[in-house]
C-alpha positions as a printed Julia matrix, in Angstrom:
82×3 Matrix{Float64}:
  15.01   16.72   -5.93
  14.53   14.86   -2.63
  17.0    13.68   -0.41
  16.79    9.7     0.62
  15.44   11.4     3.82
  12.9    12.97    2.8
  11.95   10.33    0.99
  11.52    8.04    3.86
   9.43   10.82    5.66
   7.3    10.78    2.49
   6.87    7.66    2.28
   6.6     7.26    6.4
   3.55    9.59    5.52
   2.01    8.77    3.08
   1.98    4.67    3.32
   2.92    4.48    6.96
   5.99    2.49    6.47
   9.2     3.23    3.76
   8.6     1.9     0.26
  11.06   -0.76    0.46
   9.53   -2.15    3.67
   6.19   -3.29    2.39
   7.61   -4.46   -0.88
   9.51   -6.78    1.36
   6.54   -8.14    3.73
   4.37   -7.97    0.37
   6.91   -9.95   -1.73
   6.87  -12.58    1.46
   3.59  -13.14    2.34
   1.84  -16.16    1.45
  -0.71  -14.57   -0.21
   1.29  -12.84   -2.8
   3.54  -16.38   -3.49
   0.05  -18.53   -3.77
  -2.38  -15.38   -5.56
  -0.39  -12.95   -6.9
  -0.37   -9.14   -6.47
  -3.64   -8.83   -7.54
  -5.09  -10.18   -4.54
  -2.79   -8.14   -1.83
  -4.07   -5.37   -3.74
  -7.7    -6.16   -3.2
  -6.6    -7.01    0.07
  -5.71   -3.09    1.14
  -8.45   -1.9    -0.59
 -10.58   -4.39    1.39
  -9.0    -3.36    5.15
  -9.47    0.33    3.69
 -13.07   -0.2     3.57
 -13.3    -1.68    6.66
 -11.93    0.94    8.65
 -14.34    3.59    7.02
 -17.44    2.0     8.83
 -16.12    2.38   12.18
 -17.98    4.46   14.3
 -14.56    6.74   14.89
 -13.34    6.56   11.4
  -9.69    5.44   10.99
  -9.45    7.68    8.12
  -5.55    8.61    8.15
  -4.99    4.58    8.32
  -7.57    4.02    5.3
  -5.61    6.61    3.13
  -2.8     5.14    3.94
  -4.03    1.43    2.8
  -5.34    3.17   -0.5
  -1.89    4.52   -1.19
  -0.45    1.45   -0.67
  -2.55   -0.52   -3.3
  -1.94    2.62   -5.86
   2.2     1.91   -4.83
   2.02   -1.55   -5.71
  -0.76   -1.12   -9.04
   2.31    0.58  -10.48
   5.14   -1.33   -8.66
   4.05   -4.39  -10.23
   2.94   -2.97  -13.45
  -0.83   -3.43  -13.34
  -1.52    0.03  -14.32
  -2.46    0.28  -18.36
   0.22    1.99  -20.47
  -0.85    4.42  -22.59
């Protein structure tokens, strides 16, 4: 079992920020209150892209956005249940 610290090193890892801190700036940014979390979602995936065609690929920062998205498919429940 993890402790809450290593938890926040995970998370620090893999998403670049703890859990609770982008569900926050998610949860208050106007493009979650006017299109949902379907759009942030597209939104990461989007800046992911992006930073895959630069010439000095910003590949730890495009896993990171991809993780993200994954975090809040499930955090918000848009993942099919079996």
């Amino acid at each position: 079992m993890r402790t809450a610290n290593d938890q926040s090193l995970w998370e620090i890892q893999a998403y670049g920020a703890k859990k609770s801190e982008i569900l926050e700036s998610v949860m208050d940014s106007i493009t979650f209150k006017l299109s949902g979390p379907g759009m942030v979602i597209a939104s990461y995936l989007s800046d992911a892209q992006e930073m895959m065609q630069y010439s000095t690929p910003r590949l730890n920062d495009s896993r990171q956005f991809i993780n993200i998205a994954k975090m809040l498919l499930t955090e918000f429940k848009m993942v099919p249940s079996k």
